[in-house]
C-alpha positions in Angstrom: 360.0 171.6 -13.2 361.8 168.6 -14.2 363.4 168.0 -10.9 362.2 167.6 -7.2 361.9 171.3 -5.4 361.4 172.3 -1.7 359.4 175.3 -1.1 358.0 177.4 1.8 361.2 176.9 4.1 360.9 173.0 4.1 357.3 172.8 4.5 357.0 171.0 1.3 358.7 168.9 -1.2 357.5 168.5 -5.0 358.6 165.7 -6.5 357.8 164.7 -10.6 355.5 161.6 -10.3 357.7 158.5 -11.4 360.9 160.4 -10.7 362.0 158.1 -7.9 361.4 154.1 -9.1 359.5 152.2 -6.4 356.6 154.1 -4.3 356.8 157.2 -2.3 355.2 156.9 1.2 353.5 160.0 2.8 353.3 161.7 -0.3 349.5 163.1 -1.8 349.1 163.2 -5.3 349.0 166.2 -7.7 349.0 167.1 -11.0 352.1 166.3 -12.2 354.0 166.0 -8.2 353.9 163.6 -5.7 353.9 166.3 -3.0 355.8 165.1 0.7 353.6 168.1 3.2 355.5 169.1 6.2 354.0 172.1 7.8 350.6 173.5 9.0 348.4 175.1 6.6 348.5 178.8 6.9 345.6 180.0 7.9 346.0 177.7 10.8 349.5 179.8 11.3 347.8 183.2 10.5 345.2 182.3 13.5 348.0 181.8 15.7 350.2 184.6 15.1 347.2 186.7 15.2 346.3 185.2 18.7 350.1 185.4 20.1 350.4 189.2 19.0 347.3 190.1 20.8 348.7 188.4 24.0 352.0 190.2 23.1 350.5 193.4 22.5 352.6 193.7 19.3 351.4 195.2 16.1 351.7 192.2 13.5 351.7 193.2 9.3 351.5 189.6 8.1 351.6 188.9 3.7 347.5 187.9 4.2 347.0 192.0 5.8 349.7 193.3 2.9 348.4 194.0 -0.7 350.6 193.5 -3.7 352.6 196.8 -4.0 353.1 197.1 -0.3 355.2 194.0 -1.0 356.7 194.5 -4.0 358.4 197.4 -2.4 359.7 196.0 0.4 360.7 192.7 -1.3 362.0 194.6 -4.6 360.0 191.8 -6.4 358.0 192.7 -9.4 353.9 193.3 -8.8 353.3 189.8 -11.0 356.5 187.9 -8.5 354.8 189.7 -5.5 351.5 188.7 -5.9 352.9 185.0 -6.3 354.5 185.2 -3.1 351.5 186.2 -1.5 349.9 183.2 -2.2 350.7 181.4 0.9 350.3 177.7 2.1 352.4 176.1 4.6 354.9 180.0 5.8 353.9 183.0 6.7 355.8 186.6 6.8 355.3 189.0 8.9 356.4 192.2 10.5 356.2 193.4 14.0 356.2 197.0 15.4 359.2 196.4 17.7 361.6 193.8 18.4 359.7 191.1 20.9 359.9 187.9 19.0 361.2 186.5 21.7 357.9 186.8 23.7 356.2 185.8 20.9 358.0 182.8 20.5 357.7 181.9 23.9 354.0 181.8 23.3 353.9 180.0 19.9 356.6 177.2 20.9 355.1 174.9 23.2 351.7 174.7 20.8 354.3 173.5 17.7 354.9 176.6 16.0 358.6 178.3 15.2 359.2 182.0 14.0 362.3 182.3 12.2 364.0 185.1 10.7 364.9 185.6 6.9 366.5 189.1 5.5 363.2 191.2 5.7 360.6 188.8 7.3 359.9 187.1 10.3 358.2 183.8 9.2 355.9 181.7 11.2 355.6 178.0 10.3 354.9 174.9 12.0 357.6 172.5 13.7 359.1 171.6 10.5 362.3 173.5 8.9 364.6 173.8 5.4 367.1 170.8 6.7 364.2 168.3 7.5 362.9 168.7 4.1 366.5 168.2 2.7 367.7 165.3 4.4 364.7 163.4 3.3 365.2 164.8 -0.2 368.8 163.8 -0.2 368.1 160.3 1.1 365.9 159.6 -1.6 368.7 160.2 -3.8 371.1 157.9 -1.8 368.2 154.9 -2.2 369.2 155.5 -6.0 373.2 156.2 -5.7 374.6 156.4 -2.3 377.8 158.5 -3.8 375.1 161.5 -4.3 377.0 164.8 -2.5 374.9 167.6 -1.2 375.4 171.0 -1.1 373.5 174.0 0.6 374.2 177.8 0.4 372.2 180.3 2.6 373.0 183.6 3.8 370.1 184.5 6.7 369.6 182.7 10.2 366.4 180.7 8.8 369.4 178.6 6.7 371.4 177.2 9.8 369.1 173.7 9.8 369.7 173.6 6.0 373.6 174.1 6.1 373.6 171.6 9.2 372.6 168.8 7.5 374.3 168.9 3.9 378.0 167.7 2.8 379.7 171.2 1.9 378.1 174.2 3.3 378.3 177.6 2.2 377.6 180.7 3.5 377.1 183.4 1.7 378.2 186.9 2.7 375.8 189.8 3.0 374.8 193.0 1.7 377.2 194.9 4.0 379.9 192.7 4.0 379.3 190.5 7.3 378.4 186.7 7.9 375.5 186.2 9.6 376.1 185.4 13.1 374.5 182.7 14.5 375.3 180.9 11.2 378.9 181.1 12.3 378.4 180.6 15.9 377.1 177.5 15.0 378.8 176.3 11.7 382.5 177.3 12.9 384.4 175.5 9.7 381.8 176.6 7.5 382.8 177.5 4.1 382.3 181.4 3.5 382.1 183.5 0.0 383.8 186.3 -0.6 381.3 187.5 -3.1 377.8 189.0 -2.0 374.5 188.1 -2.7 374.1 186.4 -6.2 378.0 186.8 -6.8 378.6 185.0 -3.7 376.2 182.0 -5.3 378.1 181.7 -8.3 381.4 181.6 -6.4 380.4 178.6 -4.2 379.2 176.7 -7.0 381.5 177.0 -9.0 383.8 176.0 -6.3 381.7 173.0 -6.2 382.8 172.1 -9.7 385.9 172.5 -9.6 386.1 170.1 -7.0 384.1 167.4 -9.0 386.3 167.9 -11.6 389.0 167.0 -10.0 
């Protein structure tokens, strides 16, 4: 990667050492990144989920209790993608035997923990989320050039703090042809593709250029 990346729904940032001039605080060093940590390790998440279903009495199928092909088929990712994105550091899936995440976020709340929910997943992470991880992305880039615009796209409730807290938001319309709902609630003048899913993407960007073109 040539360029900085946030990963695991904001819980971390990668940056290429020396990409930014001037030092980085808060950052640990490694490999090639200086790498900016916002969330809670996961096995600190998976002991917590674990404890908070049991209080629940919910059935919780986290990625750590899945194995490779039970994940490839519900994600549609290949076996090799899969088995990346069961390596796990700072977010963790899950799936629960009936819709209580309200109880169970009830429980996990007041000790710093948020579930969220993406397309297929519920995620646990710690109380960190995709638009905290941004804005201190994006403010590096202002220390450089302070005319730097930012853009988000995002489709799924788990995308609202990230679309909050760029310049020109886009949603992205869904499989079957809706918006998601709390997105909207939220984001009233939010601006909404007419495509769907990775046609949706390319619309919004390159909306994006044409604008900086002009």
């Amino acid at each position: 990667m040539a360029d900085p990346f946030i990963a695991e729904n904001g819980a971390l940032t990668c940056i290429p050492r020396r990409y930014f001039p001037g030092a980085l605080w808060g950052v640990v060093h490694e490999s090639d990144f200086d790498i900016l940590a916002l969330g809670t390790p996961v096995g600190q998440l998976r002991r917590a989920l674990a404890q908070a279903a049991k209080e629940c009495h919910l059935t919780v199928t986290s990625f750590e209790n899945m194995d490779v092909r039970e994940i490839s088929t519900l994600t549609g990712l290949t076996l090799d993608k899969a088995a990346l994105a069961k390596e796990r550091e700072y977010d963790e899936p899950f799936l629960i035997d009936k819709d209580n995440s309200e109880h169970l976020l009830r429980l996990l709340r007041p000790k710093g923990f948020r579930i969220t929910r993406g397309d297929c997943f519920f995620h646990i992470t710690g109380d960190h989320d995709k638009g905290m991880a941004v804005e201190a992305l994006v403010d590096l880039y202002r220390q450089v050039d302070v005319k730097v615009m930012s853009v988000g796209l995002g489709n799924s409730a788990n995308d609202l703090e990230l679309l909050s807290r760029v310049d020109l938001p886009f949603l992205v319309r869904n499989l079957d042809g809706s918006y998601n709902s709390k997105i909207t609630s939220r984001l009233s003048a939010i601006r909404r593709t007419q495509g769907i899913g990775p046609e949706g993407w390319r619309e919004a960007v390159e909306s994006v250029l044409r604008e900086v073109e002009l």
